[in-house]
C-alpha positions as CSV (number, residue, x, y, z in Angstrom):
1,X,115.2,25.2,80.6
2,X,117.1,23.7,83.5
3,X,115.9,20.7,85.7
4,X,115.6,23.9,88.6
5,X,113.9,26.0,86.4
6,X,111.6,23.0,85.6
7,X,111.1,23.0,89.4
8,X,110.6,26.5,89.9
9,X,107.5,27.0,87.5
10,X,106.2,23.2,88.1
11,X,106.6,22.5,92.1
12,X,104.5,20.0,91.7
13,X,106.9,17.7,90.3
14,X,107.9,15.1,93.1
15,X,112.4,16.1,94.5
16,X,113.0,13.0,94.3
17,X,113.5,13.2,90.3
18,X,115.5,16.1,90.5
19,X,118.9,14.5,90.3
20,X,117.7,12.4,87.5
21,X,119.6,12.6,84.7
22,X,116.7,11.9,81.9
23,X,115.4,14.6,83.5
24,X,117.4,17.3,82.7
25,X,117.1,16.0,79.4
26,X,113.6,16.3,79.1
27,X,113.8,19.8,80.6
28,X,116.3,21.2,77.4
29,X,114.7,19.3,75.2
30,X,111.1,20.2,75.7
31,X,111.8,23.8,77.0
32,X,109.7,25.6,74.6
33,X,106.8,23.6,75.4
34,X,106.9,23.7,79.0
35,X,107.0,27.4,78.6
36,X,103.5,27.4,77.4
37,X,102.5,24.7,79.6
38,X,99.9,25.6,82.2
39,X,98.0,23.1,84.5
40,X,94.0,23.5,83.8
41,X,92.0,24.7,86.6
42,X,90.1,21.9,87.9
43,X,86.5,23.0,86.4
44,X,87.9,23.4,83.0
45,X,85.6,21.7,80.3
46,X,88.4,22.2,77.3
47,X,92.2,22.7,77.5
48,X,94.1,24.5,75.0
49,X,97.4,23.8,74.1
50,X,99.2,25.0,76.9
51,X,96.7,22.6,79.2
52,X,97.2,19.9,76.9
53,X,101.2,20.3,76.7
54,X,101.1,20.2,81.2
55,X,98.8,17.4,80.8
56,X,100.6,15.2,78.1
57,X,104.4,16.1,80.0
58,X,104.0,17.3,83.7
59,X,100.8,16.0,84.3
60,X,102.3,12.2,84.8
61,X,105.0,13.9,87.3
62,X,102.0,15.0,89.3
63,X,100.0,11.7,88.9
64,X,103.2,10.6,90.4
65,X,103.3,13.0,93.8
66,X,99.7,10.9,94.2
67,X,101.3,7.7,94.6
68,X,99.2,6.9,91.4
69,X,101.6,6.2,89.0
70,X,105.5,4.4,89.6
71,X,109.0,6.4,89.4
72,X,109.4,3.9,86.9
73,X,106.4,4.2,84.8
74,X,106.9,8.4,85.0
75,X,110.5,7.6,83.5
76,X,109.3,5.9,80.8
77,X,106.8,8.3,79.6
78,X,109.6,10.5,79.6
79,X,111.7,8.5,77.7
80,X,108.6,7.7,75.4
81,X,108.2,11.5,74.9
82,X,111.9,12.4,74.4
83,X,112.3,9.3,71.5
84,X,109.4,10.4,69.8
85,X,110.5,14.1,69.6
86,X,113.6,12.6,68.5
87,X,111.8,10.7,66.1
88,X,109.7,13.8,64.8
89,X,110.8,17.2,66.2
90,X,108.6,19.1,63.8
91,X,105.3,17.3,64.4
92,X,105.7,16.1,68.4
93,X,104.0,19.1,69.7
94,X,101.3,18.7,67.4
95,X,100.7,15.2,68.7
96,X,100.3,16.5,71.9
97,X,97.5,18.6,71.3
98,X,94.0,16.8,70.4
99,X,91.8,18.3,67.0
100,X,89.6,20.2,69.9
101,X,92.1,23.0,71.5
């Protein structure tokens, strides 16, 4: 996936990371999973995995576009997320997702 493409299905995520290079890293590497991801409708009582993959990777972007969270506490997470898949490609999606989904 490309850092537009990432755009196009998640709008949500604030333009002012688009040019950032970590990521367009974060948009290859985690392409499969952000296929599946889908934001949970706001009355949801349990996500699956494709709730839990938006709210473990996106949902900080959007946190973000609230003012909730810093530029530079969203580039960390993504750094966090992109060592650890690094760390454990096989098993990082799995950690995602909690024993419930």
């Amino acid at each position: 996936m490309t850092v537009d493409e990432l755009f196009a299905r998640f709008p949500e995520i604030p333009a002012d990371l688009h040019d950032e290079p970590l990521l367009a890293e974060f948009a290859e590497t985690f392409d499969r999973l952000l296929q599946l991801a889908q934001k949970p409708s706001a009355c949801a009582e349990q996500h699956d995995r494709g709730n839990q993959y938006y709210l473990k990777l996106v949902g900080p972007m959007d946190i973000y576009r609230y003012g909730l969270y810093t530029r530079e506490r969203v580039l960390g997470e993504i750094q966090t997320h992109l060592k650890a898949y690094q760390a454990d490609p096989e098993g990082f999606a799995d950690g995602l997702v909690s024993e419930n989904a």
